[in-house]
LOFI-960577 format. One record per atom (N, C-alpha, C, O): x, y, z. Coordinates in steps of 0.02 Angstrom, whole numbers, plus 50000, padded with zeros to 5 digits. Example, Ala and Ser with C-alpha at 12.3 -4.5 7.8 and 13.67 -1.06 7.14 Angstrom:
# residues 2
506604971650390506154977550390506604983550390507124983450423506424988850354506844994750357506455000250394506705005750402
END
This chain:
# residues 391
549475597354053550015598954098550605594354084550605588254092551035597554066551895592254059552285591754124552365596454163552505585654131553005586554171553555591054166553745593854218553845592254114554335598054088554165603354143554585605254183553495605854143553555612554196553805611754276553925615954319553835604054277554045604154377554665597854371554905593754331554735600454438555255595654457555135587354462554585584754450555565584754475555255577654455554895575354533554475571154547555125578354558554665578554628553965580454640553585577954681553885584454607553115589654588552895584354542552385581354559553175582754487552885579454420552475571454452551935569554431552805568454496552535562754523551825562054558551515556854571551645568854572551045570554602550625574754550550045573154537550855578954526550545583854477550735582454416551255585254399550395577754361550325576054309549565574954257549035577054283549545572854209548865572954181548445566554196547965564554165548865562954271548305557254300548255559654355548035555254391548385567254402548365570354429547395568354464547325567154524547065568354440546345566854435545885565454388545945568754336545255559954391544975557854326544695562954325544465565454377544625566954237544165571054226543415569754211543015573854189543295563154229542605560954212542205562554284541625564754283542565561154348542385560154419542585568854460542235573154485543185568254451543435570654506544005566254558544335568554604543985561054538544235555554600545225556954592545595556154543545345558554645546115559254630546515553954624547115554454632546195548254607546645541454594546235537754524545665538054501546695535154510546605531554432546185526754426546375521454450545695526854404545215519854417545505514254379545815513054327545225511154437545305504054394545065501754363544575499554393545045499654284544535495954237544795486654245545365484554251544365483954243544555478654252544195473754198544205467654195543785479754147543555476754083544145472154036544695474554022543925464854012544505462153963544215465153894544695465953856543645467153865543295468453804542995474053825542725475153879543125480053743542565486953759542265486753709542535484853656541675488353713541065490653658541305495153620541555500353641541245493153544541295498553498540585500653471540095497353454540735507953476539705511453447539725511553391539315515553370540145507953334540215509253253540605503153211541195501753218540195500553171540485495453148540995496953105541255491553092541325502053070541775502253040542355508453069542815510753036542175510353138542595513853186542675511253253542175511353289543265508753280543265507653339543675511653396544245513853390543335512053443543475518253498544485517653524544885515853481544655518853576545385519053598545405511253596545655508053550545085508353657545225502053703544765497053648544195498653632545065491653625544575485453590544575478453645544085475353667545355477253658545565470953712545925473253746546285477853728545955470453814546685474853860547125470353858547255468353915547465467253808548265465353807548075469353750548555473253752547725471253701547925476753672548005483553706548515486553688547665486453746547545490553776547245493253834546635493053823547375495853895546775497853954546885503653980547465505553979546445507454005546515513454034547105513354068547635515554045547005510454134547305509554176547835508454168548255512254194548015503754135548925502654125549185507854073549745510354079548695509754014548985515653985549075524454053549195530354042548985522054091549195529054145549725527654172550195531354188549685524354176550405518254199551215520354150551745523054165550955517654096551135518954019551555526854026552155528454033551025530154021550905537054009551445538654056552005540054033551355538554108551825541954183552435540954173552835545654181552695533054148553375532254187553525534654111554125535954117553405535754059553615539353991553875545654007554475546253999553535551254030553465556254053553985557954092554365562454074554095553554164554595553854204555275552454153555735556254167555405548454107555915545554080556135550054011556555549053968555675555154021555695559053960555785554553891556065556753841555605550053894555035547353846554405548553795553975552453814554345545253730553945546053699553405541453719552835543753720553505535853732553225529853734553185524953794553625520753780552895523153854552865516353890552665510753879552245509653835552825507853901552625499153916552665495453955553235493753971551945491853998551805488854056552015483854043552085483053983552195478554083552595471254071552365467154152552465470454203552075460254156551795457254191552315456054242552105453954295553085457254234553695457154275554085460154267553835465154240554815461354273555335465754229555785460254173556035461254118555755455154211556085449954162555505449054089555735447254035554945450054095554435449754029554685456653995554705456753934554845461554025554925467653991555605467553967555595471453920556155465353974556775463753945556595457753898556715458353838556415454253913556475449253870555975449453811556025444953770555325456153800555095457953762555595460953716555645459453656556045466353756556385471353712556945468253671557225470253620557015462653709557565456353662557285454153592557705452953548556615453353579556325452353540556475456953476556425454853418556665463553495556805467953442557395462653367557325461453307557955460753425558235457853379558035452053331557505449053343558515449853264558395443853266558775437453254559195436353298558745433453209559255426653200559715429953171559585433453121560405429353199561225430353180561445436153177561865438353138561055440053240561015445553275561585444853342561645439953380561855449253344562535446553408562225454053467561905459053450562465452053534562315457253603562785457353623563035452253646563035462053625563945464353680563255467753752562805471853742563395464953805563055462353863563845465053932564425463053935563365470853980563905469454036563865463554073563315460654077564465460654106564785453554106564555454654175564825449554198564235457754235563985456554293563215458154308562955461654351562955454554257562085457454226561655455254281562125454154319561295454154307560675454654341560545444654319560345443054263560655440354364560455434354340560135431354295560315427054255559345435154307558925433154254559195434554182559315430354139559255440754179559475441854110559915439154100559955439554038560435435454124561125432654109560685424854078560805421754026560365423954110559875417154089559405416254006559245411653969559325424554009558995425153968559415423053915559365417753885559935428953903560275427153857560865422953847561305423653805560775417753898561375413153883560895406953855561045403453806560395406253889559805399953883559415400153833559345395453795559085406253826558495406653787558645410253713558435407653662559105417853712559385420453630559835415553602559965416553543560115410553628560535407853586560135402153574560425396953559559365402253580558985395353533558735396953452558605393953400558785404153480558465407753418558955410753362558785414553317559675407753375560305410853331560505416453347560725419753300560505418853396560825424753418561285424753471561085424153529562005425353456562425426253509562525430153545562005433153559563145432653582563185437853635563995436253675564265431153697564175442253671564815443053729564775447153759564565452653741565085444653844565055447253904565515451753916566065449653936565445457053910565985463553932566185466153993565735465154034566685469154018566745474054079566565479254050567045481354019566065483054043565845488954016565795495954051565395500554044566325495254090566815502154135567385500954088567785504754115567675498854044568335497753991567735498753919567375493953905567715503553889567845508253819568095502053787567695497853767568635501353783568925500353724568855492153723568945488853672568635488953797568465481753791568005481653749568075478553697567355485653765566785486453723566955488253656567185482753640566995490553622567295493853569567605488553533567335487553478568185483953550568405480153522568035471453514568145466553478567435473353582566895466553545566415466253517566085461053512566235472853487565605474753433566155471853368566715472553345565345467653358565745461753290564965464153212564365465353214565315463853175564805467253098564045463853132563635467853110563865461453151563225459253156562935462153230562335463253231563285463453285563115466853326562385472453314562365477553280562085470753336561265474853362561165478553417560745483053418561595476953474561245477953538561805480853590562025475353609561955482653603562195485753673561905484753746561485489053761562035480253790561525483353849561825483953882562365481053887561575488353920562065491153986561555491254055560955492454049561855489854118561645489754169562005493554222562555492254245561495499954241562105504754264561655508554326561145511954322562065506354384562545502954414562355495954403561755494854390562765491154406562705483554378562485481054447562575483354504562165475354423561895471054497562335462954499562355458454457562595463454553562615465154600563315469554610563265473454658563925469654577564485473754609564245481754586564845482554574564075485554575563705493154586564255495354517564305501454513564575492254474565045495154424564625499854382564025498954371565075506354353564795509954318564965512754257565415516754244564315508654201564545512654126564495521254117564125524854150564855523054075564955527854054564305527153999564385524453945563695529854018563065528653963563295531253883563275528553827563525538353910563485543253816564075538353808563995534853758564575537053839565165533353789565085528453762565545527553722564645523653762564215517853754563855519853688563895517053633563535524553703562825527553651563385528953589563235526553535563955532153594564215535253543564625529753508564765530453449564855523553547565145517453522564515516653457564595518553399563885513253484563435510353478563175515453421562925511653380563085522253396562795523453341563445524153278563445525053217563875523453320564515521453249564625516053222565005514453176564205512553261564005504053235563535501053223563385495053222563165507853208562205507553218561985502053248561715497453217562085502253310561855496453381560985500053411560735505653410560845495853426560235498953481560745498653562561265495853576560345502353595560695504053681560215501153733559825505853742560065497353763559645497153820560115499153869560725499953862559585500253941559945502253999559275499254060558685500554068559885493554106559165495754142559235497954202559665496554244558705502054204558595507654256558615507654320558865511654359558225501254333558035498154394558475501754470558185505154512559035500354472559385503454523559335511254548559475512754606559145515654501559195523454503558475527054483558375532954496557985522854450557435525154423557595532454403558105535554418556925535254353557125541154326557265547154390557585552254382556945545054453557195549854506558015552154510558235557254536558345547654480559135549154501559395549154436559785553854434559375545854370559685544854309559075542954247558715538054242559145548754207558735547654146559165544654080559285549654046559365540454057559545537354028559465538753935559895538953891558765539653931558485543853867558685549753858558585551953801558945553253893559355560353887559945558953873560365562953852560035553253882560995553253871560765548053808561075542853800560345549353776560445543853695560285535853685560365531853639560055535553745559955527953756559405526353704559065531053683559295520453684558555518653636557955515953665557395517453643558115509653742557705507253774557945508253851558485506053871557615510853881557605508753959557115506453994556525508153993557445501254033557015494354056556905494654128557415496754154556415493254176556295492854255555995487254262555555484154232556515485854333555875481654359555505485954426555815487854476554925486654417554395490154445554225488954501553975492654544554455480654501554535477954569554605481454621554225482154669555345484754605555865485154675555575493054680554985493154698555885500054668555875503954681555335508654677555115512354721555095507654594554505513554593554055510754624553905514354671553605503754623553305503054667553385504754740553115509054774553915499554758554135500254806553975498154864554435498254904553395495854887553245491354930553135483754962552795482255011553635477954909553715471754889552875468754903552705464554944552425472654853551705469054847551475468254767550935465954750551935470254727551755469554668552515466854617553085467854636552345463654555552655459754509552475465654463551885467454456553005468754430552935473354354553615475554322554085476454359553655476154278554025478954231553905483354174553435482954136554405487754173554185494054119554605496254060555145498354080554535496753987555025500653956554915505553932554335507453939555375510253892555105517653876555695519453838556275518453856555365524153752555835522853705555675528353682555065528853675556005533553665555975541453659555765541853563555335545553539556215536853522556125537153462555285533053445555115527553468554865537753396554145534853396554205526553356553985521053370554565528853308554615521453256554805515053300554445510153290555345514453351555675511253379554985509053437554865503253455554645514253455553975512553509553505508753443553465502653454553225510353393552875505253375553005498653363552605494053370553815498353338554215492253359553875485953411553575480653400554085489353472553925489053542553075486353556552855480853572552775492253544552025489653545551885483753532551695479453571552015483153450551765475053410552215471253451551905466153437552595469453484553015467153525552735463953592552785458253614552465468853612552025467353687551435464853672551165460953712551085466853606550385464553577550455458253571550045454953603550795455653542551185450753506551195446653576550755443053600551605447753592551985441053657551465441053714551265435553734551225446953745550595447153800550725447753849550265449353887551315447053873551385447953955551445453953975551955456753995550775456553969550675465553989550455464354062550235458954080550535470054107550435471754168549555470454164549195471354114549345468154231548615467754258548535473154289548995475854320547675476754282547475482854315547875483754364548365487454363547715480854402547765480154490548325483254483548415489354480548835477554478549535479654489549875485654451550375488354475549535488054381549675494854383549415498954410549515504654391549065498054456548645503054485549265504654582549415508754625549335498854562549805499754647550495501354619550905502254665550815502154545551505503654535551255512854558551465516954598550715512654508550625520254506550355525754587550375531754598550155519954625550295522254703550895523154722551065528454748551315518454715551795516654737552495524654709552945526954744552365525754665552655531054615552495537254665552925541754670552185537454686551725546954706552495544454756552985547954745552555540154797553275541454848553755540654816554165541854861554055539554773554565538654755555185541554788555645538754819555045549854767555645553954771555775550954843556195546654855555255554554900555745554154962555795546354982556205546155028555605541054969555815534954973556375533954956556755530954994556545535954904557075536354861557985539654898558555537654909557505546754905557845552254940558295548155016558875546155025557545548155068557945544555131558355537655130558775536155173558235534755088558585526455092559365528355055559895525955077559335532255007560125535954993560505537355045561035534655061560165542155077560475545455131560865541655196561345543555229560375534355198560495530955234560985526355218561435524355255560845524255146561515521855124562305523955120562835521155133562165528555101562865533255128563165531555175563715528855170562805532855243563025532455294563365525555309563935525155332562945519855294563075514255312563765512555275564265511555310563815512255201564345513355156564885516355178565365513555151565095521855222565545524455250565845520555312566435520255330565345517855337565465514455424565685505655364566295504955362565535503455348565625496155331566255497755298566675493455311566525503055254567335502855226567745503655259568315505255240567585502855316568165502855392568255502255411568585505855448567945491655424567685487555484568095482455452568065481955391568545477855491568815474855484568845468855459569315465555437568205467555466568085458855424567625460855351567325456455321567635467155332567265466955264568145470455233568615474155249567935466955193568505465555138568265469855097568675474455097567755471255056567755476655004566925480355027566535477755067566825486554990566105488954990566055491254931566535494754913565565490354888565445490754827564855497154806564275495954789565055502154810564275509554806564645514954771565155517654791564385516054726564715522654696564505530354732564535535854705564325528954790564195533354832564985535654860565195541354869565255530454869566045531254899566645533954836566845530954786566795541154863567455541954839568075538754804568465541754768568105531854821568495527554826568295522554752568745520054718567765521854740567355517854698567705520454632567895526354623567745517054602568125517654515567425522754478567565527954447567055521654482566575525654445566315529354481565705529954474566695533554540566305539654571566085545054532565565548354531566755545354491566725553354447566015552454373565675556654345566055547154369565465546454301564695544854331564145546254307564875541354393564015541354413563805548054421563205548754431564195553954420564105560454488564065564954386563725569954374564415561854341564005565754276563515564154247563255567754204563255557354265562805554754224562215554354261561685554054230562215554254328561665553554387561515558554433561955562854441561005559254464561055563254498561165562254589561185566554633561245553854591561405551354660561745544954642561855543754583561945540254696562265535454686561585530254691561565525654650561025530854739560715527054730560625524154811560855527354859560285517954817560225512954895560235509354897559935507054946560555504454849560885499154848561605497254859561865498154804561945495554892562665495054896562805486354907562305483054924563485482354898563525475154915564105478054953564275483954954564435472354985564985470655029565155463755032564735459255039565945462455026566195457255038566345455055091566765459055114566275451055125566395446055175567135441555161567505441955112567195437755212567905433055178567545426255145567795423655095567045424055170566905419955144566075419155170565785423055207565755411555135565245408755138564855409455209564295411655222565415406455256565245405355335565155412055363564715413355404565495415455344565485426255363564835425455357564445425855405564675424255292563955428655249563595423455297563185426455333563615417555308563065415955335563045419955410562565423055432563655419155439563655421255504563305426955507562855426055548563285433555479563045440155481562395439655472562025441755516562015435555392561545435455393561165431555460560655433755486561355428255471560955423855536561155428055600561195425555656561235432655589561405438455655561125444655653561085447355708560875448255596560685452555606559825453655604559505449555572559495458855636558845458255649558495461055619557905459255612558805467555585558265471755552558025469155470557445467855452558645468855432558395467455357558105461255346558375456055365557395461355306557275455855271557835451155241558335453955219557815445155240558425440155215558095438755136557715433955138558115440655097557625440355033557955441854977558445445454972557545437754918557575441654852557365446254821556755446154819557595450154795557255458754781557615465054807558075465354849557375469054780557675474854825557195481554807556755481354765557355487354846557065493454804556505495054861556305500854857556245491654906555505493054951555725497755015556205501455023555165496055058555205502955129555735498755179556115501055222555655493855164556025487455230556775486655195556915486555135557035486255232557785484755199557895477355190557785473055233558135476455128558155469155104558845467755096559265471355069558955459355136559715460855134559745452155080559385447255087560285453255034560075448154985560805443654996561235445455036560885437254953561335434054951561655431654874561475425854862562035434354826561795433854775562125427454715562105427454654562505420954779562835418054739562275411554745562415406054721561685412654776561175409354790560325411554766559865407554753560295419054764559825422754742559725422354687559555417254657559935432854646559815435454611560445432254549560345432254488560895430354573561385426754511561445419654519561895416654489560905415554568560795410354560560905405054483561145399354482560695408254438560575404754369561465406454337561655402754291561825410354357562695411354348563215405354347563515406654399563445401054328563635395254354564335396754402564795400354382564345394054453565005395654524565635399154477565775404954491566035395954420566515399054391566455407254355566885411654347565615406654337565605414254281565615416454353566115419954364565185415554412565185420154465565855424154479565925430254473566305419654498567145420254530567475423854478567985426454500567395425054417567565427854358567355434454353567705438354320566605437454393566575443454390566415446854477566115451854498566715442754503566985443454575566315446554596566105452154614566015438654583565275439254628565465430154668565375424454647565805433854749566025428954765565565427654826565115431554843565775418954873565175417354911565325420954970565055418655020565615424954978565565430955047565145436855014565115442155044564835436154955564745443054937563845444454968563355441054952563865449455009562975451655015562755458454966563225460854935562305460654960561965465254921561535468554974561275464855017561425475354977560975477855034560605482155003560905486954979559795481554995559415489654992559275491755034559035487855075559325497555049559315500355111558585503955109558425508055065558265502455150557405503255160557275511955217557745515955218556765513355249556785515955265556725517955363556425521555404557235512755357557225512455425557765517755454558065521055411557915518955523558275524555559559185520655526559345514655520559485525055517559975523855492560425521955552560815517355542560415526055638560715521855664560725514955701561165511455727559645514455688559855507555702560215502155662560585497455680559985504355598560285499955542561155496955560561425491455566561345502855563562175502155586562215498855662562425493155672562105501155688561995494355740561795489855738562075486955784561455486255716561155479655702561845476755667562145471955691562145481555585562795478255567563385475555607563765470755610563255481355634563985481655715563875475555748564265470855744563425475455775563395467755802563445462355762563885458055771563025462055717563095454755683563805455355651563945449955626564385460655639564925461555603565465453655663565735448155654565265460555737565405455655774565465449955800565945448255835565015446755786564895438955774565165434655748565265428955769565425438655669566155438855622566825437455656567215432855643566865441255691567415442155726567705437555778568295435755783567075435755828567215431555875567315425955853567845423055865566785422955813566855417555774567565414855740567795409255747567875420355700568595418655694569035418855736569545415455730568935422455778569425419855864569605414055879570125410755880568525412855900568545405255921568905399855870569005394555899569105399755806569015396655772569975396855776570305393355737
END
């Protein structure tokens, strides 16, 4: 059975892990074997070691391939192990044109760790073509793109990227994380690697650590394989076993926390002490028109600016519903801080440079009632307000 025949809604439930054909059991067992018996000394069966291989995480494997219209998956013990595997592709005096408002870790990655190994990198606005374009240098390898970017929600133009990038025979990553294949397939628009963290959304319930990639070209997946074989930080049973729970909800997890975002996104661009709202859900957003060709939603993540530090604290220490946390993507709405968080490792100047400033919050919007959500803002907005009165 292919996913090809259903919707991606159908496909999340009705696939070829649909039920074991050994049992009957409609959920994926868990093997929790590290070594399998081979019946032949000069033939050995699928599974030999599971950082080479396991059932279980190969269903894992298998699924989010499928969803990603993919040839190939790969389980990763986090999402930062699964990027920083696919970094591995490159090598010494290898250069990365990188969007310039990346996801912390990775900004760490490759400011700290590729440039030990001789590999440079420049930071782009990669909503500007021709910025990009004009910093692919003869040694350039890599393209990555993060779309919508974390934390200001900016949005690449993927095929315009892809088509830079094979006139300069570049590889493309993208990572997914924000839109999962529920909203934006990335491998359809030419991409080479797309990266998740498994964490936030497809799981989705902030109880598991995973990361995933998935690479449509086969050569480029065996690449990949010896890659993960190689380095080891493959996903544990368990926790593929709860991404792949976590997956059967996706869509409407997915579905209602959009919906809700919207809403909230509309009410916060018109409240007086937020200074900006950042969601390509809004009309207004510079990349409305390309998320709406390249995606099929904006997504449930949105940030907002505050005026400053004391705002952000004030709101956060006022409002009741969202988790105050790092992460995003689960049932609970997580409300983040990101000049302290997720871009923690950014130093204060690169921050202010890609106007990730200290009023700025980040919100996933979980699946709570959308008007309490907005009330809870309303008040703690208020708090904002009085506070600068008094003041």
């Amino acid at each position: 059975m292919s996913n090809n025949e259903y919707s991606i809604q159908t496909s999340l439930l009705h696939n070829q892990h649909k039920f074991d054909p050994n049992t009957g059991a409609v959920s994926v067992p868990i093997q929790h074997a590290s070594t399998f018996h081979q019946s032949s000394f000069d033939q050995y069966g699928e599974y030999d070691y599971s950082r080479s291989g396991n059932p279980t995480r190969h269903a894992l494997e298998q699924a989010i391939a499928e969803l990603e219209g993919g040839t190939r998956g790969f389980a990763f013990s986090s999402g930062m192990a699964a990027i920083s595997t696919a970094f591995l592709l490159l090598s010494k005096g290898d250069h990365v044109v990188i969007t310039e408002d990346v996801y912390g870790g990775t900004y760490r990655m490759v400011t700290d760790v590729l440039t030990r190994f001789g590999i440079t990198y420049t930071f782009v606005d990669m909503t500007d073509l021709h910025q990009v374009a004009t910093n692919i240098q003869q040694n350039t390898k890599l393209i990555y793109m993060e779309t919508p970017s974390n934390p200001l929600l900016k949005i690449t133009d993927i095929q315009g990227i892809v088509k830079l990038a094979k006139a300069n025979n570049c590889l493309t990553f993208v990572d997914n994380t924000f839109l999962t294949p529920a909203l934006q397939r990335p491998l359809d628009l030419g991409v080479d690697v797309v990266l998740h963290s498994a964490t936030k959304f497809l799981a989705g319930h902030s109880d598991v650590l995973a990361g995933l990639a998935v690479v449509k070209d086969e050569e480029l997946g065996n690449q990949l394989y010896k890659l993960q074989n190689s380095f080891g930080a493959v996903l544990g049973v368990q926790d593929a076993w709860l991404v792949l729970r976590g997956m059967k909800t996706l869509y409407v997890r997915l579905k209602q926390s959009q919906e809700t975002a919207i809403e909230i996104a509309d009410k916060l661009k018109n409240h007086p002490a937020i200074e900006a709202v950042y969601y390509p859900g809004l009309h207004s957003h510079p990349g409305y028109e390309t998320q709406n060709n390249q995606a099929s939603g904006p997504g449930a993540v949105l940030s907002f600016r505050l005026k400053d530090e004391q705002a952000a604290r004030t709101f956060v220490e006022s409002v009741k519903i969202p988790v105050f946390a790092v992460s995003l993507g689960a049932v609970e709405s997580i409300l983040s801080y990101p000049a302290k968080m997720s871009h923690a490792a950014m130093p204060r100047e690169e921050r202010y440079k890609r106007g990730i400033t200290d009023g700025l919050l980040r919100l996933s919007v979980g699946l709570e009632s959308a008007e309490d959500l907005i009330a809870d803002f309303e008040q703690a907005l208020e708090k904002i307000s009085s506070a600068s009165i008094t003041i």
